[in-house]
C-alpha positions in Angstrom: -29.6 56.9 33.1 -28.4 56.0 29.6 -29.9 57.0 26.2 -31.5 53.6 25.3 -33.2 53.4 28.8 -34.2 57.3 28.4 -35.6 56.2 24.9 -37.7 53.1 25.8 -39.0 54.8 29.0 -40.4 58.0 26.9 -41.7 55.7 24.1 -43.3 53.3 27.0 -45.0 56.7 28.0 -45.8 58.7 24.7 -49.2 58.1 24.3 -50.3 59.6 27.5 -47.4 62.0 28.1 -49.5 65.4 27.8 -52.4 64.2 29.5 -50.4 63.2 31.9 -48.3 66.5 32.2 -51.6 68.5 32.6 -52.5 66.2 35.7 -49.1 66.7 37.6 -48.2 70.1 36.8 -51.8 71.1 37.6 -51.6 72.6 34.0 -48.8 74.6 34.8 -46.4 73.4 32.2 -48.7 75.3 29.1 -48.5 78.2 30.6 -44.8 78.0 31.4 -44.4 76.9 27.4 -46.7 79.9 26.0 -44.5 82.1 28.3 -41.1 80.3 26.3 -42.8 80.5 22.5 -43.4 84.4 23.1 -39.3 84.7 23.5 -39.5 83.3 20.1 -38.4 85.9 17.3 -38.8 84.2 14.2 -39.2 86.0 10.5 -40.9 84.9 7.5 -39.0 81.6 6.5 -37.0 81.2 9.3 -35.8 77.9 10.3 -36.7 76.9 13.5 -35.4 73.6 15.7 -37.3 71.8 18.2 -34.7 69.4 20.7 -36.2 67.1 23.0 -39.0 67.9 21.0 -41.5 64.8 22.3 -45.2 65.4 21.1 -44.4 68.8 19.2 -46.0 70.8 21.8 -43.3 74.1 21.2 -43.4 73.5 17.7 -47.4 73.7 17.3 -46.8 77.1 19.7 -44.3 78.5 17.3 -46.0 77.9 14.3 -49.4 79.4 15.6 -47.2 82.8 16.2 -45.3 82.4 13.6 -47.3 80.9 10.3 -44.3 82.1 7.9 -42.1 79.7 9.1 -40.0 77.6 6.4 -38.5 74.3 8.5 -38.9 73.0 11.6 -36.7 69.8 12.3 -38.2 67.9 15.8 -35.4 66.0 17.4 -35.9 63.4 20.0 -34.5 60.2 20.9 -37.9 58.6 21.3 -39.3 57.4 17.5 -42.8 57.0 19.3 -43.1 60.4 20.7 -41.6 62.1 17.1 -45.0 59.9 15.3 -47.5 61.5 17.6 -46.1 64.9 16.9 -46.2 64.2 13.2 -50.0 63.1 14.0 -50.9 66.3 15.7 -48.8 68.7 13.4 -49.7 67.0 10.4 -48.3 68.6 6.7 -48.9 72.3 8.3 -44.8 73.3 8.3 -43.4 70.2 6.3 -42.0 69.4 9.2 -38.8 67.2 9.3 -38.7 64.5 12.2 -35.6 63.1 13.0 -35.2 60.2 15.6 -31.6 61.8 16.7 -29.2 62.5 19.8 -28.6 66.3 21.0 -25.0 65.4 21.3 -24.1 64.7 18.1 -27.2 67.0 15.6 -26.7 65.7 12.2 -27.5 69.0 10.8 -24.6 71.3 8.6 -23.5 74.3 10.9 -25.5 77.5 10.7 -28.6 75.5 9.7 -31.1 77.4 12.1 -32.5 80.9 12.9 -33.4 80.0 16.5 -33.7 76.5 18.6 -35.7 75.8 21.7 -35.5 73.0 23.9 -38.2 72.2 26.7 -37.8 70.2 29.4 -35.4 67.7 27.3 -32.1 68.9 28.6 -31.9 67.1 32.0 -32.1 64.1 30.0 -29.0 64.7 28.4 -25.8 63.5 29.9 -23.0 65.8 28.5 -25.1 69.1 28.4 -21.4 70.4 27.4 -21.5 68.7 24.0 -25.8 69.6 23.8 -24.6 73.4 24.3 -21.9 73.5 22.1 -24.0 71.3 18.9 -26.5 74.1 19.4 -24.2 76.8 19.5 -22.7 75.2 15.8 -25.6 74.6 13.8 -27.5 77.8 15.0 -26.6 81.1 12.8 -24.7 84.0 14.2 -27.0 85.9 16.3 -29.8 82.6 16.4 -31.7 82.7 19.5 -32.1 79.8 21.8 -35.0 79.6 24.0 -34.5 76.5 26.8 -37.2 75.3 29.5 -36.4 73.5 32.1 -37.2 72.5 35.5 -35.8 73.6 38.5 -35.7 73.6 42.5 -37.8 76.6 44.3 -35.3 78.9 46.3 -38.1 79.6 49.2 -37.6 77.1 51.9 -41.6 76.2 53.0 -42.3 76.5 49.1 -39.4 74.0 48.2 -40.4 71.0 51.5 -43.7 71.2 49.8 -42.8 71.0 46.3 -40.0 68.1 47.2 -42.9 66.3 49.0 -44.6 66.6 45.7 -41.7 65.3 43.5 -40.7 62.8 45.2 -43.8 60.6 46.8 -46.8 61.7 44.6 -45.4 62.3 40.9 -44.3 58.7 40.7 -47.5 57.3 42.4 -49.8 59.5 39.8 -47.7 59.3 36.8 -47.3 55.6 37.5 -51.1 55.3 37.4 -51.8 57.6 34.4 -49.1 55.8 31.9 -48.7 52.2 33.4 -45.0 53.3 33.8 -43.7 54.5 37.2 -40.2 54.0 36.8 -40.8 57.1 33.6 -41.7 59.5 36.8 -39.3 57.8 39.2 -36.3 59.4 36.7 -38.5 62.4 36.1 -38.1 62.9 39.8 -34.2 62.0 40.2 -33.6 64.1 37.3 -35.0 67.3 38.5 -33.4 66.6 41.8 -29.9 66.4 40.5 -29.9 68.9 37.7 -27.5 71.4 37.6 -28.7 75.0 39.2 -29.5 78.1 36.9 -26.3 79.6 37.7 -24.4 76.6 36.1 -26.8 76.3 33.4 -25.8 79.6 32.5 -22.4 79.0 33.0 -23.1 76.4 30.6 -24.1 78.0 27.9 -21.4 80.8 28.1 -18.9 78.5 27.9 -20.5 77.3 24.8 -20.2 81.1 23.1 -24.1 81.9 24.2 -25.2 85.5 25.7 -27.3 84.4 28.5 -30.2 87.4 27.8 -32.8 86.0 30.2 -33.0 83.8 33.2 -36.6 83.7 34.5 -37.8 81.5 37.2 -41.4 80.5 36.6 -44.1 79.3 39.2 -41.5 80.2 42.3 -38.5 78.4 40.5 -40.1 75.2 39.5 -39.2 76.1 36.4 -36.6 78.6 34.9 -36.7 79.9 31.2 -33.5 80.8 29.4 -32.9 83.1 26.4 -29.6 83.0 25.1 -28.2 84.8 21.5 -25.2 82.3 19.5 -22.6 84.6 19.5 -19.3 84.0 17.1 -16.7 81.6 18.7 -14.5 84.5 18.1 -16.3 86.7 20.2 -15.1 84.4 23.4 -13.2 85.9 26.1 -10.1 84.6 27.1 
């Protein structure tokens, strides 16, 4: 699906996009987000980024563990989801909103002590170019913490969760938001997203040291902690 459809669908949906995520992921989806935010190792005036950040969820996480925090800049392509993050964060990090593509960050390089994306990257097309933007505008040794769903590795556990994806997420997200066709990519998302393995291969290729690959609630999601490492550091 193309950025301007990925945009009007998540703005069609922003006003009911977490109570809609606590219904179909049973409430999952905050734990699996407190479990990301504790990767987080952030010092007094770090600079934090938020990609794909939609309602601000991570960023309210990080700043509640990490008060000390100078800038966070929330990135999303949706303008509507960006204004009801800046409604729930309100002035406590002077937080910088940019309506922006993860392809092409309009940030200098080195700009961040540590980046987190959650559940934004399967909505990105060239997740080579999202990898390698990250990789510039984070500092030597920045840690970046990714979210993102995933398909469960035991057989009975994956029919079941499949079943779930594919006939009931649509018909309840559908009915929650007034916007099925938002689940209906949801769904054909997750199903075609690259595995963990090539989302780690991902991220090496972009100069990252893959430090953690956790799969959460039986591999519905998997969490990724990755350090920027110097391009020179590559090996060829």
């Amino acid at each position: 699906m193309d950025k301007t459809r990925v945009r009007k669908l998540f703005d069609s949906i922003a006003s009911r996009y977490d109570f809609a995520n606590d219904v179909l992921s049973l409430g999952l989806h905050r734990i699996w987000e407190r479990t990301a935010a504790r990767r987080l190792e952030l010092s007094q005036c770090a600079r934090l980024l938020d990609l794909g950040a939609g309602s601000g969820r991570m960023t309210a996480l990080a700043l509640s563990r990490f008060p000390g925090i100078q800038t966070v800049a929330l990135v999303d392509l949706s303008e509507r989801m960006l204004r009801l993050a800046g409604k729930s964060l309100g002035l406590r990090s002077a937080p910088v909103f940019i309506c922006g593509d993860g392809e092409a960050l309009s940030f200098k390089s080195a700009s961040f002590d540590s980046a987190i994306m959650a559940y934004s990257l399967r909505s990105m097309p060239d997740r080579d170019a999202v990898a390698s933007e990250l990789h510039r505008v984070l500092k030597p040794d920045g840690r970046l913490i990714i979210l993102e769903f995933s398909s469960p590795r035991f057989p009975l556990f994956a029919q079941l969760y499949l079943f779930y994806l594919r006939r009931i997420i649509p018909l309840i997200g559908g009915l929650i938001t007034g916007n099925r066709q938002a689940y209906e990519h949801l769904r054909d998302s997750i199903g075609v997203f690259p595995t963990p393995d090539r989302i780690r291969k991902c991220l090496a290729d972009a100069d990252f040291r893959v430090m953690e690959c956790t799969l959460l609630s039986f591999g519905i999601s998997t969490l990724y902690v990755a350090i920027r490492e110097p391009a020179a550091a590559k090996a060829y």
